[in-house]
C-alpha positions as CSV (number, residue, x, y, z in Angstrom):
1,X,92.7,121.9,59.5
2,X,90.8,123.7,62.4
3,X,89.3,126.1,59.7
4,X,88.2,123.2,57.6
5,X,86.3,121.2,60.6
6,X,85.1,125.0,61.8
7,X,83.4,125.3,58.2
8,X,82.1,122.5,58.0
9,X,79.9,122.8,61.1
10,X,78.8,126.2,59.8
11,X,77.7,124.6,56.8
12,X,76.1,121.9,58.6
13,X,74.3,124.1,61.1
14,X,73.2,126.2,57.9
15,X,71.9,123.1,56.8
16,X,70.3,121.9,60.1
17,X,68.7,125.8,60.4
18,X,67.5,125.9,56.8
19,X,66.0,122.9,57.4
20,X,64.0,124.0,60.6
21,X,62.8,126.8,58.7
22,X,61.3,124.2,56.2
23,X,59.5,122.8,58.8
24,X,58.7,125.6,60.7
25,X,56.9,126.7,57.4
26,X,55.4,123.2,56.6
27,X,53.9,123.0,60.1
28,X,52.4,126.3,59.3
29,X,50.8,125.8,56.2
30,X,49.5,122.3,57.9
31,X,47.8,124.5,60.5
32,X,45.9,126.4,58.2
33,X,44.6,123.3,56.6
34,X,43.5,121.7,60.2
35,X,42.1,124.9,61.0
36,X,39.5,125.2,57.9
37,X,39.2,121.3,58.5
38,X,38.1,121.9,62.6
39,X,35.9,124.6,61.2
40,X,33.7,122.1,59.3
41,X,33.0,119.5,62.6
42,X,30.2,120.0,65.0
43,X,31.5,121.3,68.5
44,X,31.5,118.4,70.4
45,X,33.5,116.8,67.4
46,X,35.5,119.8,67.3
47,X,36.8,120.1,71.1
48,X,38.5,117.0,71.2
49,X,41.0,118.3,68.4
50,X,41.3,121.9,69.7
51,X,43.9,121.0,72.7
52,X,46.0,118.8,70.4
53,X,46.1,121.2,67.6
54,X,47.1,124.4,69.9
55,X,49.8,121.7,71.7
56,X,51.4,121.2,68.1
57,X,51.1,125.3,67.3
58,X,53.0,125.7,71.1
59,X,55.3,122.8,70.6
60,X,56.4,124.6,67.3
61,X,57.0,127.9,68.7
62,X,58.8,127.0,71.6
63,X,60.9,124.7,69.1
64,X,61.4,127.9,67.0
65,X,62.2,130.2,70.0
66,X,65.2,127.4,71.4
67,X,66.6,128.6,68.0
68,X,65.7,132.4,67.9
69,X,62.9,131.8,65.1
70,X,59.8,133.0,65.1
71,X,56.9,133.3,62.6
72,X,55.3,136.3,61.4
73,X,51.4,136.2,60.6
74,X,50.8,139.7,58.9
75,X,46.9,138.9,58.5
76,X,44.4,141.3,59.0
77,X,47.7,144.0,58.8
78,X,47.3,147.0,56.4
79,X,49.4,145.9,53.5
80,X,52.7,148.3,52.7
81,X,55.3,147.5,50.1
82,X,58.1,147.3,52.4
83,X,56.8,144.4,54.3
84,X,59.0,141.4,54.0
85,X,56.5,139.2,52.2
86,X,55.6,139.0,48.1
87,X,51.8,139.3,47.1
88,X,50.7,137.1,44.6
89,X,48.0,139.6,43.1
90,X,49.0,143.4,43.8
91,X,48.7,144.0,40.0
92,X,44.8,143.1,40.6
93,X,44.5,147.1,42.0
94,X,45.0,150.6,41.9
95,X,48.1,152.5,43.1
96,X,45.0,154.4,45.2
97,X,43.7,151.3,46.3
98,X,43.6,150.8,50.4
99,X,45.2,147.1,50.4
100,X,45.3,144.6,53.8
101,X,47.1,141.1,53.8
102,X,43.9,139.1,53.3
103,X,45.5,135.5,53.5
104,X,49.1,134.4,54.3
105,X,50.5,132.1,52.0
106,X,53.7,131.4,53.5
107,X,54.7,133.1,56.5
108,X,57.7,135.2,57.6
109,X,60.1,133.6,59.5
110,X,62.3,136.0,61.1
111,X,65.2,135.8,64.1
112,X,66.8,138.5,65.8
113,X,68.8,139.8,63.0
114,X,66.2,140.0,61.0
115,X,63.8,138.8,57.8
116,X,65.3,134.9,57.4
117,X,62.6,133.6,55.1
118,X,60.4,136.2,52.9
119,X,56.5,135.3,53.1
120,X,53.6,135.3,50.3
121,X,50.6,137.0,50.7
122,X,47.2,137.6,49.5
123,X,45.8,141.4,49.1
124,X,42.3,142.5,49.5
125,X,41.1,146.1,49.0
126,X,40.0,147.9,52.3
127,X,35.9,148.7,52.2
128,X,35.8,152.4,52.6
């Protein structure tokens, strides 16, 4: 009976992580929509969002980190096959071509252990 009650929380604290992960991502993908949004208001328009939208990103993190998550942005990084995220349009180049992660899609989500939740990306060739 001990084993049952024991299993059951496991699954329910799967559940409950899964679902922070969901989140986690969500609130991530919501940040890149507020940030090309804040990118199209004036400045003075602009500052008054700024503090409440880096409060959110911080309040995330630090709701992540209480559960050993953390997110992964591999922007700007040179792109290698072994990274834990799928790109959506590697068969637009050359095996020769010099690729970076252009755009996150989805991000990584990883713990301690490791990858928990595999990201998407966007490739662009590097300019020689």
């Amino acid at each position: 009976m001990l084993v049952i009650v024991h299993e059951e929380l496991s699954e329910k604290e799967h559940d409950l992580r899964s679902s922070l992960v969901d989140m986690a991502v969500e609130a991530w993908r919501f940040g890149k929509v507020v940030d090309r949004m804040m990118a199209k208001l004036d400045a003075g328009e602009k500052g008054r969002y700024v503090n409440q939208f880096r409060w959110f990103l911080k309040k995330t993190e630090e709701t992540l980190g209480r559960s050993g998550l953390r997110i992964v942005n591999l922007e700007g990084h040179p792109f290698d096959p072994g990274f834990a995220a799928s790109p959506l349009n590697l068969e637009d180049f050359g095996p020769d071509d010099a690729l970076f992660v252009d755009q996150m899609i989805e991000p990584v989500i990883m713990d301690d252990a490791g990858i928990v939740r595999t990201g998407t990306v966007m490739l662009r060739r590097r300019d020689s």
